[in-house]
C-alpha distance (Angstrom), angle and dihedral (degrees) to the residues before:
residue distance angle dihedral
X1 . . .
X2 3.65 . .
X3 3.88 130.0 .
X4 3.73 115.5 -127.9
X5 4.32 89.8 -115.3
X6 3.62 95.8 92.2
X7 4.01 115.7 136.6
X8 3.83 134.1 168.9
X9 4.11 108.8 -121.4
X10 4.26 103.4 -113.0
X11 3.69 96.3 -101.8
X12 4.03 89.1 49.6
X13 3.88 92.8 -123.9
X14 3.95 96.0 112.9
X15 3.57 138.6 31.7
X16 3.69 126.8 -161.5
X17 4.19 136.6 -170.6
X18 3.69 131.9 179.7
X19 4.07 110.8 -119.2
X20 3.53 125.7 -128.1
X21 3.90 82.1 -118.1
X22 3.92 79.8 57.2
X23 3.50 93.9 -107.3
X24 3.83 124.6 159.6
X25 4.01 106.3 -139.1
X26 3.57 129.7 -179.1
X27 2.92 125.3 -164.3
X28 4.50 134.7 -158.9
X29 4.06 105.4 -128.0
X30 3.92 85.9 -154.7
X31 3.79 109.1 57.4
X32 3.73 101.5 15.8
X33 3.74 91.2 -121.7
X34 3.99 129.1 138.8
X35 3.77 105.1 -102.7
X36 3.74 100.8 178.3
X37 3.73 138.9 5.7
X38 3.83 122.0 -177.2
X39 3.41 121.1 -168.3
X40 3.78 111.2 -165.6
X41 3.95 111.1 -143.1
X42 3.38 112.1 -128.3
X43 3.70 105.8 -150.3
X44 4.13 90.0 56.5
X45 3.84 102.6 19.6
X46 3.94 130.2 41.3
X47 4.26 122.1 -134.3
X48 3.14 119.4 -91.9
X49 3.94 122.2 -120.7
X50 3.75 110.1 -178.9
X51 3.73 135.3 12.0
X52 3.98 145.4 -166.5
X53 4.02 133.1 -154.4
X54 3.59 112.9 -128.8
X55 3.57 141.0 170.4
X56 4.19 128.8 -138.2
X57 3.52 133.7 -179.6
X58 4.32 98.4 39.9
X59 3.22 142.6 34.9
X60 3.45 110.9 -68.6
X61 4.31 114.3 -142.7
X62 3.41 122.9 -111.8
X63 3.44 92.9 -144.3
X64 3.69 123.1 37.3
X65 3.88 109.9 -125.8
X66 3.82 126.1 -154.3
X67 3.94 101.6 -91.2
X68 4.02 130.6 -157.6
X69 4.34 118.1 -117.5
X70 4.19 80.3 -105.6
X71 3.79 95.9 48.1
X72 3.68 92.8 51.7
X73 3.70 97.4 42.2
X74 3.84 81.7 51.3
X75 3.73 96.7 60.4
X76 4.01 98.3 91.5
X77 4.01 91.3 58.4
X78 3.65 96.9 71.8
X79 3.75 105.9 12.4
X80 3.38 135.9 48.9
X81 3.94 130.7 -123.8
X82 3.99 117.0 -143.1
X83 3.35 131.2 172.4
X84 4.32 119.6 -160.6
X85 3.39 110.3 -145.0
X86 3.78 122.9 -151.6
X87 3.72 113.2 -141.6
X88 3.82 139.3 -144.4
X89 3.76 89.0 -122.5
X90 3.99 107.2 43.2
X91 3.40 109.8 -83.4
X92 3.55 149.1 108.5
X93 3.69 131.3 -129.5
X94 3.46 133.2 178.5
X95 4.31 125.1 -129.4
X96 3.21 122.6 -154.2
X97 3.77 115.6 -159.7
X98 4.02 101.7 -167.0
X99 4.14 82.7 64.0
X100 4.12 96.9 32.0
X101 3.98 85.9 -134.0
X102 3.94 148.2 87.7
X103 3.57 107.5 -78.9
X104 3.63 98.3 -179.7
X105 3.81 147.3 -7.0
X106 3.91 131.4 -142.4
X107 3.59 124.2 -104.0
X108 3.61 122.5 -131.9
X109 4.20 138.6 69.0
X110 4.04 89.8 -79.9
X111 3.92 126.3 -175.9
X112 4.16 116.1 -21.2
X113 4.00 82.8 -140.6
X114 4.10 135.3 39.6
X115 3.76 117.7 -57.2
X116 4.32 98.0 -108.6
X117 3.59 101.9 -173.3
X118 4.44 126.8 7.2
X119 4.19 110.4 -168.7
X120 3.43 122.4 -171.8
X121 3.83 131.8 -168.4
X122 3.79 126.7 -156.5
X123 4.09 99.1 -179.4
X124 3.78 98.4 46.1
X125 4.23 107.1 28.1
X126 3.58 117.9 7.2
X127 3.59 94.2 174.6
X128 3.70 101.2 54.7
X129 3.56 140.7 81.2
X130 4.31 131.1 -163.7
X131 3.00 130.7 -150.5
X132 3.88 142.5 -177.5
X133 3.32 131.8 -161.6
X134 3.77 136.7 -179.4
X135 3.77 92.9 -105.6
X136 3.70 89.5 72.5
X137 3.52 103.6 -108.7
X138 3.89 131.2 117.2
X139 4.08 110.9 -154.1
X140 3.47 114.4 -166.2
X141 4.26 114.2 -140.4
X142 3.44 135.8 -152.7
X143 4.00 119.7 -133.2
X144 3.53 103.3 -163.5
X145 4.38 94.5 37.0
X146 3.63 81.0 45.4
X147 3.99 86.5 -142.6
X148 3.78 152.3 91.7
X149 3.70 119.9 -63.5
X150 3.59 115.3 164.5
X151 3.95 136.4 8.5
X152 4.06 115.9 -157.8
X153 3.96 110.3 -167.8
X154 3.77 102.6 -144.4
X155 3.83 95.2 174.4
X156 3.71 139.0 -89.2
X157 3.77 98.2 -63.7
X158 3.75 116.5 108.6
X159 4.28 108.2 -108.6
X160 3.98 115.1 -138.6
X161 3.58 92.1 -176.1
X162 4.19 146.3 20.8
X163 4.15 129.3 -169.7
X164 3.63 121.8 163.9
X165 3.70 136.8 -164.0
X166 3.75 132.7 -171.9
X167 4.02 108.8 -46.4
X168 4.27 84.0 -18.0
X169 3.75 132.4 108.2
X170 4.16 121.8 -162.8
X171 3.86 117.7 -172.8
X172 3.28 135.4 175.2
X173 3.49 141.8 -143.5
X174 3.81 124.2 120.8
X175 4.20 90.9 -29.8
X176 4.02 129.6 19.3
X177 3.35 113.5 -98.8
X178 4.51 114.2 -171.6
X179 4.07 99.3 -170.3
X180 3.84 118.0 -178.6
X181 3.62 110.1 -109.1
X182 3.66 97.5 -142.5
X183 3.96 99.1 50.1
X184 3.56 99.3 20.5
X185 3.44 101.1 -134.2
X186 3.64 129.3 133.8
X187 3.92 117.0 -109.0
X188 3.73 103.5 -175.8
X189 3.85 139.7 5.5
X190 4.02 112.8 -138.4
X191 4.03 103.7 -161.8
X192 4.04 114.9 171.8
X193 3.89 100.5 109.2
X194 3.72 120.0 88.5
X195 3.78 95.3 -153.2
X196 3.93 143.1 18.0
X197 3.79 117.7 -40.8
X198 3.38 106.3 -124.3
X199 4.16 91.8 176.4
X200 3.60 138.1 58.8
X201 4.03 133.1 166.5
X202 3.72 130.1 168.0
X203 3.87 117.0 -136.0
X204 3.03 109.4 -166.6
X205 4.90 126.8 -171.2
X206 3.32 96.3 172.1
X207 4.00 134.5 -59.2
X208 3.63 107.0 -57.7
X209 3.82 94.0 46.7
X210 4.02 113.4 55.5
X211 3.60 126.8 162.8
X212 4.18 136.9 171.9
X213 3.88 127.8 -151.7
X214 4.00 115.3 -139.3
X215 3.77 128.7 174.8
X216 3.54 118.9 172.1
X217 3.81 140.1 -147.0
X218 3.86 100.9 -96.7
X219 4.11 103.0 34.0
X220 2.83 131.9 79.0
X221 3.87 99.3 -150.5
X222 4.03 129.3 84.2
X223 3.95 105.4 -131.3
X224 3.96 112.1 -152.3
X225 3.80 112.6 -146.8
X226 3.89 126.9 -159.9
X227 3.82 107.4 -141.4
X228 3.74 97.5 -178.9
X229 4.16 93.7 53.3
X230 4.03 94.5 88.0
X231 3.55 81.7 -165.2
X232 3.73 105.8 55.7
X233 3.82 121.1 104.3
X234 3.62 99.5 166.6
X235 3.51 140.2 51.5
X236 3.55 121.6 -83.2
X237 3.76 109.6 -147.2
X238 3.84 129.2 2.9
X239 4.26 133.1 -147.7
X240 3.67 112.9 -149.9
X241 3.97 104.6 -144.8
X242 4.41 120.9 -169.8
X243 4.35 87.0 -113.7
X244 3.81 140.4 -12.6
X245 4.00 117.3 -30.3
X246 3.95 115.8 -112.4
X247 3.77 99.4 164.9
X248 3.74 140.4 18.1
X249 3.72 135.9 166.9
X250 3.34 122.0 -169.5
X251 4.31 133.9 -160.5
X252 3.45 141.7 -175.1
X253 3.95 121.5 -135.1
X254 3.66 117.9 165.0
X255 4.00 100.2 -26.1
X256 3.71 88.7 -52.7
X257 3.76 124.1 117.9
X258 3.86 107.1 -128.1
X259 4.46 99.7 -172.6
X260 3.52 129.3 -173.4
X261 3.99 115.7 -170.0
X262 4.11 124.4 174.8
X263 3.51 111.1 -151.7
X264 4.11 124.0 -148.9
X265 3.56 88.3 -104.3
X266 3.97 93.5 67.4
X267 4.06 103.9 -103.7
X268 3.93 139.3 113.9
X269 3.42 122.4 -131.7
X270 3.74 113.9 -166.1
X271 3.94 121.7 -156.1
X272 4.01 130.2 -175.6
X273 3.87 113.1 -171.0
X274 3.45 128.3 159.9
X275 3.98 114.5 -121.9
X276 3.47 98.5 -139.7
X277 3.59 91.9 65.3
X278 3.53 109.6 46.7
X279 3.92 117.0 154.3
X280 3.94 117.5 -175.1
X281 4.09 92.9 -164.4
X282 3.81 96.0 105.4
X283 4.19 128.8 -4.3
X284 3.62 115.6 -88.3
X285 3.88 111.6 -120.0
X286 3.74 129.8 -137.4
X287 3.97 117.5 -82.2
X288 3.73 83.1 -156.2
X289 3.94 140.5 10.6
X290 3.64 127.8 -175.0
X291 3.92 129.0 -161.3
X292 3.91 126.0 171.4
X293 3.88 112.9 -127.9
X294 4.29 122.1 -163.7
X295 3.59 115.8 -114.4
X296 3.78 103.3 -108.8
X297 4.44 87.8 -158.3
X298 3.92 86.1 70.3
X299 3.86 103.2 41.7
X300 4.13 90.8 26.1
X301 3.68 93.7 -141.8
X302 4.19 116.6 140.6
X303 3.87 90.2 -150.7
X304 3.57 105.8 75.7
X305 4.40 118.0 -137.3
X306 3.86 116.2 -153.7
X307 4.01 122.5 -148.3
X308 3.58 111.6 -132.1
X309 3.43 129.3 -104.8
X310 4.04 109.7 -129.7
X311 3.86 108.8 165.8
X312 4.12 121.7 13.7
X313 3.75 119.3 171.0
X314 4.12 140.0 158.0
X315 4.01 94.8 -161.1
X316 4.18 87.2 87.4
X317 3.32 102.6 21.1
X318 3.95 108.8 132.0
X319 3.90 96.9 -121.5
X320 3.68 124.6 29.6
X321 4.27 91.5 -122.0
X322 4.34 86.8 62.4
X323 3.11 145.4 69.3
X324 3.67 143.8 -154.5
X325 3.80 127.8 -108.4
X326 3.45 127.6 174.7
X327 3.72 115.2 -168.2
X328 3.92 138.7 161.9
X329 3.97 130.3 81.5
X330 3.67 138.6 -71.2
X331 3.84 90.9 -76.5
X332 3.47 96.2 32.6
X333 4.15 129.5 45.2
X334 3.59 134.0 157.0
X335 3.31 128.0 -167.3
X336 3.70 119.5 -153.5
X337 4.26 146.2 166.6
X338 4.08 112.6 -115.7
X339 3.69 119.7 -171.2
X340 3.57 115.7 -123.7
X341 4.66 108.7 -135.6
X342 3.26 107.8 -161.3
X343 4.05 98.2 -140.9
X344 4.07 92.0 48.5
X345 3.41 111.1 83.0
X346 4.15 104.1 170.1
X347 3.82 93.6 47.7
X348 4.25 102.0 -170.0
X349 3.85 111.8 -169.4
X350 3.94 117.9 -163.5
X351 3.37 114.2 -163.6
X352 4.43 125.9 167.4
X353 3.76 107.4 -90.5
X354 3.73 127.4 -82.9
X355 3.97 97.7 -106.1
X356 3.91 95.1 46.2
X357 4.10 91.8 46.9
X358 4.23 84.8 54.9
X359 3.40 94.8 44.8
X360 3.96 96.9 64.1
X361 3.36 111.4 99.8
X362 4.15 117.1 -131.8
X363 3.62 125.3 -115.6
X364 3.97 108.3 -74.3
X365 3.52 97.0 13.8
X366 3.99 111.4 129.9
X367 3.46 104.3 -130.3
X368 4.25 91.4 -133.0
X369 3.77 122.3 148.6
X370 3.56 117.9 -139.5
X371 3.69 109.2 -134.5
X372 4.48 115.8 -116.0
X373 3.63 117.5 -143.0
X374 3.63 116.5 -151.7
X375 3.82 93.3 -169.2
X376 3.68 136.8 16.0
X377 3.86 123.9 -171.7
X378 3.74 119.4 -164.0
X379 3.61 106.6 -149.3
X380 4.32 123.1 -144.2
X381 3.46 136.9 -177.5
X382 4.16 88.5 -103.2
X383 3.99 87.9 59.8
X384 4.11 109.8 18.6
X385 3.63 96.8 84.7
X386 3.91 89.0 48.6
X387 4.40 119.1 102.1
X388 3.95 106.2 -103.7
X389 4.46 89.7 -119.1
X390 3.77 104.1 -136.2
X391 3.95 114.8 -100.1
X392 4.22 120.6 -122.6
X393 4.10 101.2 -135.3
X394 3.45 106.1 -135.0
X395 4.16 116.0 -129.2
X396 3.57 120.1 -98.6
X397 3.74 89.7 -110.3
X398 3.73 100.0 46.5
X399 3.52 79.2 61.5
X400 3.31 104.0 53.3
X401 3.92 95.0 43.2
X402 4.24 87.3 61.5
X403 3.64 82.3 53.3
X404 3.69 102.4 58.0
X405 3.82 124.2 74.5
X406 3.85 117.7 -67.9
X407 3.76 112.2 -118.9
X408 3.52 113.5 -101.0
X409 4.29 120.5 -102.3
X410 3.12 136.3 151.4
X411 3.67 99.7 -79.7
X412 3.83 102.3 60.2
X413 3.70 101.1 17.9
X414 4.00 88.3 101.7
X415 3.28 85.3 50.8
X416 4.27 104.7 55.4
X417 4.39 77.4 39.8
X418 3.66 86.4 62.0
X419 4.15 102.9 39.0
X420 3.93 91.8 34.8
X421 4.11 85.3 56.5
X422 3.91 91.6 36.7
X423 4.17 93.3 55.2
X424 4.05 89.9 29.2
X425 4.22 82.8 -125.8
X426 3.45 114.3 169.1
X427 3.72 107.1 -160.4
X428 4.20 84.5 59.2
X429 3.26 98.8 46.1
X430 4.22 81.1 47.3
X431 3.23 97.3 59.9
X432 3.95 95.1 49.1
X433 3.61 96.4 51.4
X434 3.70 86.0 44.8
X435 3.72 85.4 70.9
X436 3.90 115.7 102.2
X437 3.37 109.2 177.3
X438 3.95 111.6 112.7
X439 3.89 102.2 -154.1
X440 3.89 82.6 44.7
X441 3.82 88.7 52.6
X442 3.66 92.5 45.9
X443 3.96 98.5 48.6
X444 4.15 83.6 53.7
X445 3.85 96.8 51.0
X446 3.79 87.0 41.6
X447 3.96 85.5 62.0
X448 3.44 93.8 41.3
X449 3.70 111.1 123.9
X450 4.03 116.0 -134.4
X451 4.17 99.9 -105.5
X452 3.47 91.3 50.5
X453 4.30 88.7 67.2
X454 3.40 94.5 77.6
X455 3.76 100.3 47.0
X456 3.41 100.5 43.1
X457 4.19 90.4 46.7
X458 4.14 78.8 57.1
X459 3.87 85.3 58.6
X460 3.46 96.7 41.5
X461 3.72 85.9 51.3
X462 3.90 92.2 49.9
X463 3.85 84.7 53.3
X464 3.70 97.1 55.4
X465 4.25 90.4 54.9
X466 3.48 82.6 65.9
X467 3.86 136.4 71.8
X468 3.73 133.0 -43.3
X469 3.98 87.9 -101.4
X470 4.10 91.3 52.0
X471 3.96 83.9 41.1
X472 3.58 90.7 57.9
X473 3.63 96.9 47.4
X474 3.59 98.7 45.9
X475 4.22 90.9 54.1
X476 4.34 81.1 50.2
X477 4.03 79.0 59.2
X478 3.74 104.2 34.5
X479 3.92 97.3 49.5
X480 3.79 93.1 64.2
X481 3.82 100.6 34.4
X482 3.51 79.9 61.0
X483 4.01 108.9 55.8
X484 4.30 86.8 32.0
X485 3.61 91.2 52.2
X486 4.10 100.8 25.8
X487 3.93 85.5 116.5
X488 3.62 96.5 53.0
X489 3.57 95.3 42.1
X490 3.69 94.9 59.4
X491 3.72 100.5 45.3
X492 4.15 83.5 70.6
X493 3.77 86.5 71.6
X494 3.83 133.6 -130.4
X495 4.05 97.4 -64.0
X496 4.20 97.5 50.7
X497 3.61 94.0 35.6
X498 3.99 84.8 50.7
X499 3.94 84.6 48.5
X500 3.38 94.7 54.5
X501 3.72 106.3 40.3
X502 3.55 88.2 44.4
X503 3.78 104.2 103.1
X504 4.14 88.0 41.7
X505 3.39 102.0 58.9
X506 3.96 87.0 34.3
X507 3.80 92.6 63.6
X508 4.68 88.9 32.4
X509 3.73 83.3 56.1
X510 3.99 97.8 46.3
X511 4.14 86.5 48.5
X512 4.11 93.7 46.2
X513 3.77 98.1 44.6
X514 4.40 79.9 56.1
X515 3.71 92.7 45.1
X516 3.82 107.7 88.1
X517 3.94 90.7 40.0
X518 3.79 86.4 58.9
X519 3.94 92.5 42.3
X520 3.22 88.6 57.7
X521 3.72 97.6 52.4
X522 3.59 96.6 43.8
X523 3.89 84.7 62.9
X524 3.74 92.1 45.5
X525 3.63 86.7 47.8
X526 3.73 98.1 41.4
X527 4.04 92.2 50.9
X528 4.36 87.0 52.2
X529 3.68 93.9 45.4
X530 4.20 87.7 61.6
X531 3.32 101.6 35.3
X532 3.87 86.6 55.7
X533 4.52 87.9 41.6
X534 4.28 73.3 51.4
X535 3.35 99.5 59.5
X536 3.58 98.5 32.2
X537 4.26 93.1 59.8
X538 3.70 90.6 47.7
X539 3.94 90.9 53.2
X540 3.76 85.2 44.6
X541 4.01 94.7 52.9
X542 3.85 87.8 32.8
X543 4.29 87.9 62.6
X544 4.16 87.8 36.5
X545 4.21 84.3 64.4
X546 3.87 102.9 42.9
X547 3.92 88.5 41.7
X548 4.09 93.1 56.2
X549 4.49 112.5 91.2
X550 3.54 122.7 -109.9
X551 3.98 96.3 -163.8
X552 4.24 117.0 24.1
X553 3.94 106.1 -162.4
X554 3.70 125.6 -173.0
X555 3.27 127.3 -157.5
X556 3.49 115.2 -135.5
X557 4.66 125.6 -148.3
X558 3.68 122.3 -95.2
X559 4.13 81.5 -110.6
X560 3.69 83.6 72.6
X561 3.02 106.0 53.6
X562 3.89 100.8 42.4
X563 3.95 86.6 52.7
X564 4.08 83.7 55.5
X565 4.15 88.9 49.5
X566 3.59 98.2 51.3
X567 4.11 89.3 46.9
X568 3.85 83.2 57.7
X569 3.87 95.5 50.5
X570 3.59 114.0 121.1
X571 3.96 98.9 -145.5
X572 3.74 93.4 54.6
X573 4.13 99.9 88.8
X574 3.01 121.6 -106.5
X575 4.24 97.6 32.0
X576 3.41 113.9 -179.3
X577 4.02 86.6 -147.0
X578 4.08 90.9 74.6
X579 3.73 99.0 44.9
X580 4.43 82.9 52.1
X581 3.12 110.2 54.0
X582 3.86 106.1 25.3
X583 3.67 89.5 103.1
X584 3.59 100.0 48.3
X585 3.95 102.2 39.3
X586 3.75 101.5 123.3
X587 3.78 91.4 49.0
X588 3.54 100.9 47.1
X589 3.76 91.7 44.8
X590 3.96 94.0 53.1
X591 4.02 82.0 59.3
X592 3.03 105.5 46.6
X593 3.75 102.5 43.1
X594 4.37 77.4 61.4
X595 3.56 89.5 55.1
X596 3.87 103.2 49.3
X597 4.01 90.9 39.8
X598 3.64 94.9 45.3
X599 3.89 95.1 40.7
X600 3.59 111.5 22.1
X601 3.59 98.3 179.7
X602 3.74 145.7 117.3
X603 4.14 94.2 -102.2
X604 3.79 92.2 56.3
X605 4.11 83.5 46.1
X606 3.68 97.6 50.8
X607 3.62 89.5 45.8
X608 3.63 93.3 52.8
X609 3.81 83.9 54.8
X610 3.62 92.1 57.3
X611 3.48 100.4 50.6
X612 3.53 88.6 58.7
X613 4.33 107.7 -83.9
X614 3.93 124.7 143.0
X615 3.70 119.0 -155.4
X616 4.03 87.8 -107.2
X617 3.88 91.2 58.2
X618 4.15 87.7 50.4
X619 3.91 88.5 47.8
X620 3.90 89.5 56.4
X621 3.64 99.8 46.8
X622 3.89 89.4 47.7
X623 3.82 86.3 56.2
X624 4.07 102.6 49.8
X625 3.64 83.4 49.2
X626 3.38 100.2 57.4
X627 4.17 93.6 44.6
């Protein structure tokens, strides 16, 4: 995966890109092949983060002409090719790419945090150098002094990006901001992005009529801004692109605007509008896009892989009807001419993949393999005579598990702090901050050495942009970095330790001023929360007491009750029936004889029955009444 510092070289012969190893690589435009890689070493030198073509020893063209193979390959003989490299801790150094080393660095104090963005402008200063860093500043450098000139304090935000124009500043961060350089004040505030810009090109007709392209990291759209309207706030024209923006390259042909922009997802989109009639109702879509699909016949796949797109541009293409692409991975890029049709719009070019294409051999080659030895064991006189002892291979996996990072203790926790902030690698510096243990915390920042303070407060800073969670573990970090180091700290004075505790107590402040407003609602919150629990128990206990039976009846078998009829039957001896209602016979039979006359039917029988009557009983009665 690329970084988003890629640049063409001015005469279009090279192109170069920063790793995400941080890796300079150039690149030849011509024959595809690696031209230079420079590997700074991190125990003398410091990686780079940003960098800027320029040209020393000639004039340098304001305008770059169309240019034979022999004129371009001629470009070294009279002028010199530098590259200004942006570094990790400020400052600026100079590459030169005839000796494939750093000739020279900048004097002067330079940024308190990494250089983010380094523009450089042939046509209006040749002489000078920006830079932005994330301490908010932009320092302006001289190429021939080789040093510092001037420092402009933008604020405390951290810049992504710097352009300048005549006596005009533009930086970027989540807004445009165009300062005067002279006074320092800001003029006008461009807002339209919704996150950091992380690009910025000057297009430039003439004096009166000034523009600058943005496209930030979360939209998808490139804003156009008009820098000599004092009155415009807002952007002037937009270009509607398939993802987020990584590259763009824009050029001028007859008052037209002729735009190339690579999106993250690895393809050009190619737009021609005329400048004079810019509308910003809707986005303007591509006339033309171009992505490079595998040949699925070679790898015989059915799903079909693309290879990304990473740099696209018309200003060196060899004819005026092409453009440029350069596509491929990290390890493998190709550069190559596409013509542009006029009635295709989605222009999809397969070509063989990038690992069969380098393993064809060239015409004449031999197609020998030179042998690799793993091991080689020198033999002497002390050890020659001795038995070669038989070698346990280690598994695969036993392998790989020595390979991967070492979990973090006490021991060598200072030491993945100090390589994770050396190489800038995330997943290190992860796994450290991951760490919650306070005494192991405070045994690491007790071993701290002194130049790592300011470096890892820039982390800890980073950390406290993010989430609550990373919030919470940088303040686990800060608090004792603070009392170990209070001593150190202090002896940078007012102004640096200001600079460097800026963006903490910016974000400590924002979070405090919010705190008694949320306090407040917490206990607004908290006293609704139970009086809703409240009511919700006493509806609960409230169903628990209407649900509970008053009266539990059991029905009892049929066996039951025929044992219960044959108790009451009066020929068994000793029938409780004759012993009851001896007393009360003539009553009883008086009402009765009313109820079977008057009723006659099976309810009155059945409730004879229960009351304790046998069929001979209700025979009897029947008979006195009839007498």
């Amino acid at each position: 995966m690329f970084s988003i510092s890629r640049e063409f070289s001015p005469c279009g012969k090279y192109c170069a890109y920063i790793s995400q190893q941080g890796k300079f690589v150039v690149h030849d435009v011509e024959t595809s092949d690696i031209h230079q890689v420079y590997t700074p070493n991190m125990h003398l030198n410091v990686p780079c983060t940003s960098f800027a073509w320029f040209q020393v020893g000639g004039d340098a063209p304001a305008k770059t002409k169309k240019k034979s193979k022999k004129a371009r390959a001629s470009v070294g003989e009279n002028v010199q090719l530098l590259v200004a490299f942006g570094t990790s801790k400020g400052g600026v150094a100079f590459y030169s790419l005839a000796t494939a080393s750093i000739e020279r660095s900048c004097k002067g104090d330079g940024h308190t945090a990494p250089i983010t963005a380094i523009y450089f402008n042939a046509s209006h200063n040749p002489d000078t150098l920006y830079t932005a860093g994330a301490d908010g500043k932009v320092i302006e450098w001289s190429i021939s002094q080789c040093k510092q000139q001037k420092v402009h304090h933008i604020g405390v935000e951290k810049l992504s990006c710097v352009l300048a124009h005549g006596d005009k500043i533009l930086t970027g961060a989540k807004q445009l901001k165009l300062w005067d350089a002279e006074s320092g004040t800001v003029e006008r505030t461009l807002a339209g992005h919704t996150a950091n810009t992380q690009l910025l090109q000057l297009i430039s007709l003439d004096e009166e009529h000034v523009y600058a392209l943005s496209g930030s990291v979360n939209d998808r759209n490139l804003s156009l801004w008009s820098l000599s309207d004092e009155d415009a706030t807002s952007a002037v024209a937009a270009f509607a692109l398939d993802d987020v923006p990584e590259y763009i390259a824009p050029k001028i042909v007859d008052r037209k605007l002729h735009l190339v922009a690579v999106s993250r997802t690895g393809v050009a989109h190619y737009f021609v509008r005329d400048m004079g009639k810019l509308s910003v109702k809707k986005p303007y879509r591509a006339a033309h896009t171009f992505e490079i699909a595998v040949d699925t016949v070679s790898t015989k796949k059915q799903a079909v892989d693309r290879l990304p797109v990473f740099v696209a541009t018309v200003q060196y293409a060899a004819q005026q009807e092409q453009i440029l692409l350069g596509y491929g991975t990290e390890h493998s890029v190709r550069f190559e001419h596409i013509a542009i049709e006029e009635d295709v719009k989605q222009n999809v070019i397969i070509r063989e993949p990038m690992k069969v294409m380098e393993g064809k051999a060239k015409d004449g080659e031999l197609k020998a393999k030179t042998p690799i030895l793993d091991k080689v064991e020198y033999l002497n006189s002390a050890n020659s005579a001795r038995k070669s002892v038989k070698e346990v291979e280690i598994p695969m996996e036993v392998r790989l598990e020595n390979l991967s990072t070492p979990k973090t203790s006490s021991k060598n926790m200072i030491h993945l702090l100090m390589q994770g902030m050396h190489s800038r690698d995330a997943t290190l510096l992860k796994s450290v901050f991951a760490v919650d243990d306070a005494e192991m915390i405070q045994q690491t920042l007790e071993r701290l050495p002194s130049q790592y303070v300011s470096p890892l407060l820039n982390e800890l800073s980073h950390l406290m942009q993010m989430k609550t969670m990373h919030v919470k573990t940088a303040v686990c970090w800060l608090k004792p970095l603070i009392s170990i180091h209070a001593s150190q700290l202090m002896a940078l004075g007012s102004i640096n330790l200001l600079a460097n505790f800026s963006t903490c107590l910016g974000i400590i402040e924002y979070r405090v001023e919010h705190l008694n407003s949320l306090s407040k609602l917490r206990g607004r919150l908290g006293l609704l929360i139970d009086q809703i629990d409240r009511s919700k128990n006493q509806a609960a206990n409230l169903d628990d007491i209407t649900s509970g039976n008053v009266l539990v009846y059991q029905e009892g078998d049929d066996s039951d009750v025929e044992s219960m009829l044959e108790k009451d039957d009066p020929d068994l001896p000793g029938s409780s029936n004759e012993e009851m209602y001896d007393d009360d016979d003539d009553d009883d039979d008086g009402e009765e004889d009313e109820t079977v006359h008057e009723n006659g039917d099976f309810g009155s029988f059945v409730k004879r029955r229960q009351n304790g009557y046998s069929k001979k009983d209700c025979d009897e009665e029947s008979m006195d009444v009839s007498d």
